[in-house]
C-alpha positions as CSV (number, residue, x, y, z in Angstrom):
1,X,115.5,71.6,93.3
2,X,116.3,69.4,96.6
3,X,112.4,69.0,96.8
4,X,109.9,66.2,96.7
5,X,108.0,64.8,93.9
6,X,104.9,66.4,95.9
7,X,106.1,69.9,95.9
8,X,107.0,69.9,92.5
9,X,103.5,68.6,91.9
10,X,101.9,71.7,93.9
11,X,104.3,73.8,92.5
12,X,102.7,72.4,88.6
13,X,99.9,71.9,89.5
14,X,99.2,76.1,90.7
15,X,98.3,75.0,94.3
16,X,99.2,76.5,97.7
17,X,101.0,75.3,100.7
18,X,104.6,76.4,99.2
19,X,106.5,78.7,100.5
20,X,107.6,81.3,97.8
21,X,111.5,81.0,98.1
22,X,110.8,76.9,97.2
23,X,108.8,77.4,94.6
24,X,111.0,80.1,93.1
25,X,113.5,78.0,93.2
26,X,111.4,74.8,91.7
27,X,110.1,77.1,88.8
28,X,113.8,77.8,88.3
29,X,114.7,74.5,87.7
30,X,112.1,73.6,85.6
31,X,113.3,76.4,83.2
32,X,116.8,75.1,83.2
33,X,115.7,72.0,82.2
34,X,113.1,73.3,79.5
35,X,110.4,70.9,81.4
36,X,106.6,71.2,80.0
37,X,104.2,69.2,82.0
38,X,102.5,66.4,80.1
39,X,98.7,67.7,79.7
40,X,97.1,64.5,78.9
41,X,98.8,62.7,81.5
42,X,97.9,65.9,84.4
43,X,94.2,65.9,82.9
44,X,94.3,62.1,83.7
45,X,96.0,62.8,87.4
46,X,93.3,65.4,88.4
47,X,90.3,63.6,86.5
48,X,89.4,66.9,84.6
49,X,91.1,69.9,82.9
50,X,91.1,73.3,84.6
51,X,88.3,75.2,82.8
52,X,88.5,79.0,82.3
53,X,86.1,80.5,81.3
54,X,85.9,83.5,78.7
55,X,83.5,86.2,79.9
56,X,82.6,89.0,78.1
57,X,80.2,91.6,79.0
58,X,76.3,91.6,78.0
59,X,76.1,93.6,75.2
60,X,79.5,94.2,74.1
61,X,80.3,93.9,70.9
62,X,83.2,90.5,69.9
63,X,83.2,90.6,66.1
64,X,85.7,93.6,66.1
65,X,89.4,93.8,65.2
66,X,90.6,93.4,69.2
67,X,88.9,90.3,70.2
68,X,89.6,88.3,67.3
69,X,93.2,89.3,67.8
70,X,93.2,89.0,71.2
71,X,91.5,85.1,71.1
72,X,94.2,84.1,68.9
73,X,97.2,84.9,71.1
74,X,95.3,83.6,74.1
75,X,94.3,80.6,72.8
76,X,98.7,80.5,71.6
77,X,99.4,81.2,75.4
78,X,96.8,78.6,77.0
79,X,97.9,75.6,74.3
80,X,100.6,74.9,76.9
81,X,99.3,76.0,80.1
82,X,97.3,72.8,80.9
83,X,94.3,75.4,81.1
84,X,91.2,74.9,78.9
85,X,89.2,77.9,77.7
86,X,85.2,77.8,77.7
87,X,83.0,80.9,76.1
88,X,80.8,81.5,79.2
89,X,77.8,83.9,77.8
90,X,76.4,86.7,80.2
91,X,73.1,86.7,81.1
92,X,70.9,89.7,81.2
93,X,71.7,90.0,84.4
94,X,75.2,90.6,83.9
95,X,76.6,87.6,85.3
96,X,78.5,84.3,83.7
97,X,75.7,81.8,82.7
98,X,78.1,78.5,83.4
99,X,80.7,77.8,86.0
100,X,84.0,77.5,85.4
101,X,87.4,77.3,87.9
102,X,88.8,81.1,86.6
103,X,87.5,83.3,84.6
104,X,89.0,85.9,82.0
105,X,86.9,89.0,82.2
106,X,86.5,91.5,78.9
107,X,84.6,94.9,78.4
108,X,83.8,95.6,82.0
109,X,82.5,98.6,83.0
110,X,82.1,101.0,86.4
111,X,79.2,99.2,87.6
112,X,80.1,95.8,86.0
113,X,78.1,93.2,88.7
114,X,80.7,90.7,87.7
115,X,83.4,91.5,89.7
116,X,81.8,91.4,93.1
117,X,79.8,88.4,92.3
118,X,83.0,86.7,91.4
119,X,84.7,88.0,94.7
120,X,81.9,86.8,96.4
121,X,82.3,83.3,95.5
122,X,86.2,83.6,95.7
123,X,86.4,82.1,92.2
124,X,89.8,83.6,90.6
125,X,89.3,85.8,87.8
126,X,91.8,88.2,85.3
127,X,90.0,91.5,84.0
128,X,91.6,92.9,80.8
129,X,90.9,96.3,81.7
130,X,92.1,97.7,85.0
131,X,90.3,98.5,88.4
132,X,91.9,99.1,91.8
133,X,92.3,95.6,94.1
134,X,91.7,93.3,90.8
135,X,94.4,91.3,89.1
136,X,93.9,92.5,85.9
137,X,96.0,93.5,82.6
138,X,95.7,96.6,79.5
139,X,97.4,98.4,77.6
140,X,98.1,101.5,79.0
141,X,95.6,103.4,77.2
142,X,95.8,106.4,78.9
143,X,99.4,106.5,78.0
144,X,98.3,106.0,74.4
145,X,95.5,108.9,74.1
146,X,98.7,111.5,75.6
147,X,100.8,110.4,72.7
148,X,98.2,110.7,70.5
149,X,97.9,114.1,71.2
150,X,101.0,114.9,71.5
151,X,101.8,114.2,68.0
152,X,99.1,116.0,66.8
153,X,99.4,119.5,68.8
154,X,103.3,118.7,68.1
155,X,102.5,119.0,64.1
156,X,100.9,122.3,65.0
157,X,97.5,121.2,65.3
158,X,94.8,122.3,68.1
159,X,91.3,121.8,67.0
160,X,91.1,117.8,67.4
161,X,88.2,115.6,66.9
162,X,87.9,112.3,69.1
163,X,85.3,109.6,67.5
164,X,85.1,107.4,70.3
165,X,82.3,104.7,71.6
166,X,80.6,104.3,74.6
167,X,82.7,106.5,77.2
168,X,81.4,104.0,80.3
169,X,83.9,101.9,78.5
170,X,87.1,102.0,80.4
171,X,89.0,102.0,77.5
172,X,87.6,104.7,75.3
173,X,87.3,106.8,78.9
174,X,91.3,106.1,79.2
175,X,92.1,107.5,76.1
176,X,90.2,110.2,75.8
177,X,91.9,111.2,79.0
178,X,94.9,111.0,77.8
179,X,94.1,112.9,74.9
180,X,92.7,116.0,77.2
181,X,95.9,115.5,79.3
182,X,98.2,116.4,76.2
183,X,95.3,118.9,74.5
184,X,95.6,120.7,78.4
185,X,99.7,120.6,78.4
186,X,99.6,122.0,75.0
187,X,97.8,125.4,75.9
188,X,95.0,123.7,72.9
189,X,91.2,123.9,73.8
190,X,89.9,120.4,74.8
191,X,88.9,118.3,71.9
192,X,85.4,118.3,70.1
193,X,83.8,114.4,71.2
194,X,82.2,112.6,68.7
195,X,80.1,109.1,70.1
196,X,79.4,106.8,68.5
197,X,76.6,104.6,69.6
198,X,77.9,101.8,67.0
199,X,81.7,102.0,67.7
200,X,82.6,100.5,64.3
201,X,83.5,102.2,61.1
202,X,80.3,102.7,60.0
203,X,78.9,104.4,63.1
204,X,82.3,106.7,62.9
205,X,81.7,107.2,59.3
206,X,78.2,108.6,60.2
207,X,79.3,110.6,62.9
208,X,82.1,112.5,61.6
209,X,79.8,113.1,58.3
210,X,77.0,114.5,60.5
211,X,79.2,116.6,62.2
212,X,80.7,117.8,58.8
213,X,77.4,118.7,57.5
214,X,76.2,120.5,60.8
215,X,79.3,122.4,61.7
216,X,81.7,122.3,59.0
217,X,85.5,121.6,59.0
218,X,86.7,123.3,61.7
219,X,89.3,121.1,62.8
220,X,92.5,120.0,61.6
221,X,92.7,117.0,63.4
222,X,91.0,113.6,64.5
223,X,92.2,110.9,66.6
224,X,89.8,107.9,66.6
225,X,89.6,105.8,69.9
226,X,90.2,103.0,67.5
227,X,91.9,101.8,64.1
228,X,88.3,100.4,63.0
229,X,87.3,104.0,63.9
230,X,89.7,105.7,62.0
231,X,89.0,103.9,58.8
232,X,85.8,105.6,59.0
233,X,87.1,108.5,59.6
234,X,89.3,108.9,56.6
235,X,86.3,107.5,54.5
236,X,84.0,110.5,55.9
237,X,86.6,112.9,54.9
238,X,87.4,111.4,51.5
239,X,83.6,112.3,51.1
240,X,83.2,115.0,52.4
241,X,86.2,116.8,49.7
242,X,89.1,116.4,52.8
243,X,92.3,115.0,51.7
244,X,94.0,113.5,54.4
245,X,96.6,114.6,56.1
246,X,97.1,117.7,53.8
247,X,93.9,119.1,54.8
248,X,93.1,116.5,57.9
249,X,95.2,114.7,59.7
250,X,94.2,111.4,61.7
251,X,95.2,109.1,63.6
252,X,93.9,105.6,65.4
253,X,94.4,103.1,68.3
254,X,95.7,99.1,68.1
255,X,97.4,98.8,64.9
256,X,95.7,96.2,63.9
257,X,97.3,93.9,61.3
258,X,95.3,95.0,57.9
259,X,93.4,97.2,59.3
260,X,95.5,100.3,60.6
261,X,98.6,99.1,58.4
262,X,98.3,102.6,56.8
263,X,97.1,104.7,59.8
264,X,99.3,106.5,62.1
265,X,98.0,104.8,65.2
266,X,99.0,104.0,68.3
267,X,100.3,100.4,68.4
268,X,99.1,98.1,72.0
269,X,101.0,94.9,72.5
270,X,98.0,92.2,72.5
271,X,100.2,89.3,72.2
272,X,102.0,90.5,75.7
273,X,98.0,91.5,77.0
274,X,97.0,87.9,76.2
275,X,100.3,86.5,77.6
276,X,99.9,88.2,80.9
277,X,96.5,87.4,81.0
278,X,97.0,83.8,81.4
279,X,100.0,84.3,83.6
280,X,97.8,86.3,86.0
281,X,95.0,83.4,85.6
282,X,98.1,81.1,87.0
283,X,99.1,83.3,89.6
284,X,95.1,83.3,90.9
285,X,94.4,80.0,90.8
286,X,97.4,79.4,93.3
287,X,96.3,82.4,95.4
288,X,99.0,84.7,95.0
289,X,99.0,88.3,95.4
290,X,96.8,91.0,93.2
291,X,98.7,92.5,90.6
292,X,97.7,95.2,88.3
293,X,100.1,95.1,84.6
294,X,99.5,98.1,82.2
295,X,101.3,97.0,79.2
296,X,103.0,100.3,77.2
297,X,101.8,101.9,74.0
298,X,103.6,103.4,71.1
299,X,102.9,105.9,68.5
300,X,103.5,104.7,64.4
301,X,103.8,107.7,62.2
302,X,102.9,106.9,58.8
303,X,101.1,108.2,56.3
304,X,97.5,110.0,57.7
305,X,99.6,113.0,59.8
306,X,101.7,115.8,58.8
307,X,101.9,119.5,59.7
308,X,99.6,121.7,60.1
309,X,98.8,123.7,57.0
């Protein structure tokens, strides 16, 4: 690269006083070369690991579908990152219970103190979720509820159910927007909401059977803010004497692997969610720019759509 061995160790090592054209070209050279830094030997150099630290918000729920996935791939990405990931806890409060050097921040919310505290302190920090001036990844789930609905009202359907969560949460809130958006474009009345206060299949189960019972099956649709949420769905409707899709179609959100392999969903990358996470994490702790990734969204048709009857 025509440098020293100090620049290259900045460079490495995540830490300022670089100019971007050098360490472009420094990060090029390493990838020609296919270097990987030695961890236990940079561990040893800098007396202690970098520590990131895995927030998630007080209250939200982690033994679901998403955040087992998601740990996996970033625990793949961070194995060679020289990066070490701690579970940091929130406190009542709100607010990471332990220090760490970055953080990776999960279920936020609009008045999520975590954010500004963190900004405060000027400790670096990825949200997966999206909010203006934040380095922070998603899927772009508002993206994914329009194709949801487009499928549907493109099968002929306009009286859609959406069993969603918590609508505070920015995710459910994206794609419910979405889904209006493509509802609206359609000319179809805006979609009959469902909340759950237990966003799992159970709590949509529940929901969509209590709904059934009160007001009958006036819909021909449902799109579940989740796969989880779907499976519920389907279950309600089985019940309830509703064949899907011949007399209900439905459709979910992640494609999760066992869990929606049988839904028409709408597939998220979370390998590429984690992946950018930690690059983010890398470009923070060297003080580079904000940058705001949505990662795209596809529809899967299989088998829980079809025409309206």
């Amino acid at each position: 690269a025509g440098v020293s061995i100090g620049t290259v160790s900045r460079v490495v090592n995540e830490r300022g006083g670089v100019r971007q054209v050098t360490r472009e070209r420094v990060l090029a050279s390493i990838a020609r070369l296919g270097y990987r830094p030695d961890r236990a030997a940079r561990e040893l150099s800098v007396r202690r690991p970098v520590t990131i630290g895995l927030s998630t918000a007080y209250g939200h729920r982690r033994l679901i579908p998403f955040f087992v996935l998601f740990l996996e791939h970033l625990l793949d990405e961070l194995a060679t990152s020289g990066l070490r990931l701690r579970d940091v806890p929130a406190g009542e409060d709100g607010l990471p219970t332990e220090p760490a050097d970055a953080y990776i921040l999960l279920g936020a919310h609009a008045d999520d103190p975590r954010l500004a505290a963190l900004e405060r302190q000027g400790v670096p920090f990825v949200l997966v979720g999206h909010r203006e001036g934040v380095r922070s990844v998603a899927a772009d789930d508002v993206a994914g509820g329009r194709v949801a609905g487009e499928h549907l009202t493109g099968l002929g359907h306009r009286d859609v159910v959406h069993v969603t969560g918590d609508e505070r949460s920015q995710s459910f809130a994206d794609r419910l927007a979405g889904l209006r958006q493509a509802l609206a474009a359609a000319g179809a009345p805006p979609p009959t909401v469902l909340t759950c206060e237990d966003p799992s299949a159970l709590g949509a189960y529940r929901a969509l059977r209590a709904h059934l019972e009160g007001e009958g099956a006036g819909f021909s649709a449902v799109f579940a803010a989740t796969d989880e949420m779907a499976v519920g769905c389907v279950a309600a409707l089985g019940d309830a004497g509703l064949d899907v899709p011949r007399d209900v179609s439905v459709v979910g959100f992640d494609d999760m692997p066992e869990v929606g392999e049988s839904l028409t969903t709408v597939r998220q990358d979370i390998a590429e969610v984690a992946r950018v996470a930690v690059e983010l994490l890398h470009e923070g702790l060297r003080g580079a720019s904000v940058r705001d990734v949505r990662v795209p969204v596809r529809l899967v048709a299989r088998g829980t759509t079809a025409e309206r009857r």
